[in-house]
N, C-alpha and C positions, 0 to 999 in steps of 0.2 A: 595529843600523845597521852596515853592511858587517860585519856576522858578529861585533859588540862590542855586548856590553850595553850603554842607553843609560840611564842612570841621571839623568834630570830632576828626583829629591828633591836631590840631589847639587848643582844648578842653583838651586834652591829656597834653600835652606840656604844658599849664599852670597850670596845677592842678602840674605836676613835678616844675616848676618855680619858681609858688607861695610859694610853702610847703618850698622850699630851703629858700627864700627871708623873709620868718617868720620864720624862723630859725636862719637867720642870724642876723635880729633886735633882737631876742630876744638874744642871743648870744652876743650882743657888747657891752655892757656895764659888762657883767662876765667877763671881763679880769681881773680883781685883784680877783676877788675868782677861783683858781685856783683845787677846789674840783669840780665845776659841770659848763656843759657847758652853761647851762641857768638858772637863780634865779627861776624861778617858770613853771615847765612841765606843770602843770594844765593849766597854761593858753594858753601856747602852743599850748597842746593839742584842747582846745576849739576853738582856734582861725584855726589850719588845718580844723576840724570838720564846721565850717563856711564857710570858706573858697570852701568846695569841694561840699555843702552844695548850696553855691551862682553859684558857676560853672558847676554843676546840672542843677539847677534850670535856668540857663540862656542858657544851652542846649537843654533843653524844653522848653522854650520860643522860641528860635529859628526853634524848629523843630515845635512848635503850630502857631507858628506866630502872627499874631495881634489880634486871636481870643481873646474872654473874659476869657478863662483857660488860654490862652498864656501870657495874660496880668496880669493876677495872680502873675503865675513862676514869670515874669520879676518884679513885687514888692516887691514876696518873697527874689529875688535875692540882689534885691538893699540896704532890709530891712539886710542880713547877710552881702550884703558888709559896712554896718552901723557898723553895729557888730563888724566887722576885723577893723576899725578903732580905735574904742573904744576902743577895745583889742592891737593895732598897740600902741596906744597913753599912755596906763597903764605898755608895753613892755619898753617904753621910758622912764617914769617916774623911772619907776623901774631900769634902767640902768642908770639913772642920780645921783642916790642916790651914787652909787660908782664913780663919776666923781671928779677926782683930780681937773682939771683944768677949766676954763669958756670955753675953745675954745673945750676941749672933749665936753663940753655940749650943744655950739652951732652946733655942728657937728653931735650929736644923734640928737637935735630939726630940724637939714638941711635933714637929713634923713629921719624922720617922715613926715617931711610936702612933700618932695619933691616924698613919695610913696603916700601920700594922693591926689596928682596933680595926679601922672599920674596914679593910677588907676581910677581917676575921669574919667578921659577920654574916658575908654571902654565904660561907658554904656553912655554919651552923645552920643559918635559916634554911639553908637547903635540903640539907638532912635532914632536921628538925620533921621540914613539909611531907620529905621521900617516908621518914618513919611515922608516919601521923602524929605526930607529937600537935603539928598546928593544923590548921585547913587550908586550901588553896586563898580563901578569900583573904587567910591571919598574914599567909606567904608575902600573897603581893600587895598588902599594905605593909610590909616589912620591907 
């Protein structure tokens, strides 16, 4: 696609990662409720559905490239990775609530921010790549 491998396993592999990775924040703070492995599916659920939703959408931006559709996907993408935050963020709250101790809960807050960096990351590198700011080779050693 525009003269750059497009690498779909790539795409693959994170839609398996991510789903794991919201599941597991949502998942950390239920350790003292011992009936259900997450306080609330729904929003689980809402936040995978975003999640595969933005990883779509930035697969098609990929494959459209810098056209003005392409440039769509890539806002819709940014706007549901907006979403998994806010959803990332209410995951945490809601697991604070059962936190015995301050250091469980600076440990949930180290989590939270420390998945908010580094997904930030994808789509600057992406831009970054789409505006030539870096080269494909700088891309995907990023």
């Amino acid at each position: 696609v525009e003269g750059m491998p497009t690498e779909f396993f790539r795409i693959f592999t994170w839609a398996n990662t991510t789903t794991i990775m919201i599941l597991t924040i949502a998942a950390l703070g239920a350790s003292s409720n011992k009936n259900q492995l997450v306080p609330d599916w729904n929003l689980v659920l809402r936040t995978w559905m975003c999640d595969w939703a933005m990883l779509s959408s930035g697969a098609m931006q990929h494959y459209l490239g810098t056209t003005p559709v392409g440039n769509l996907f890539l806002m819709f993408a940014l706007m549901c990775q907006w979403r998994i935050y806010v959803n990332i963020g209410e995951m945490t709250r809601q697991s604070i609530t059962s936190c015995a101790t301050s250091h469980e809960i600076a440990s949930l807050r180290g989590v939270q921010w420390l998945t908010y960096l580094l997904w930030a990351a994808f789509p600057v590198i992406h831009i970054l790549q789409r505006c030539g700011y870096i080269d494909h080779v700088e891309y995907e050693l990023s």
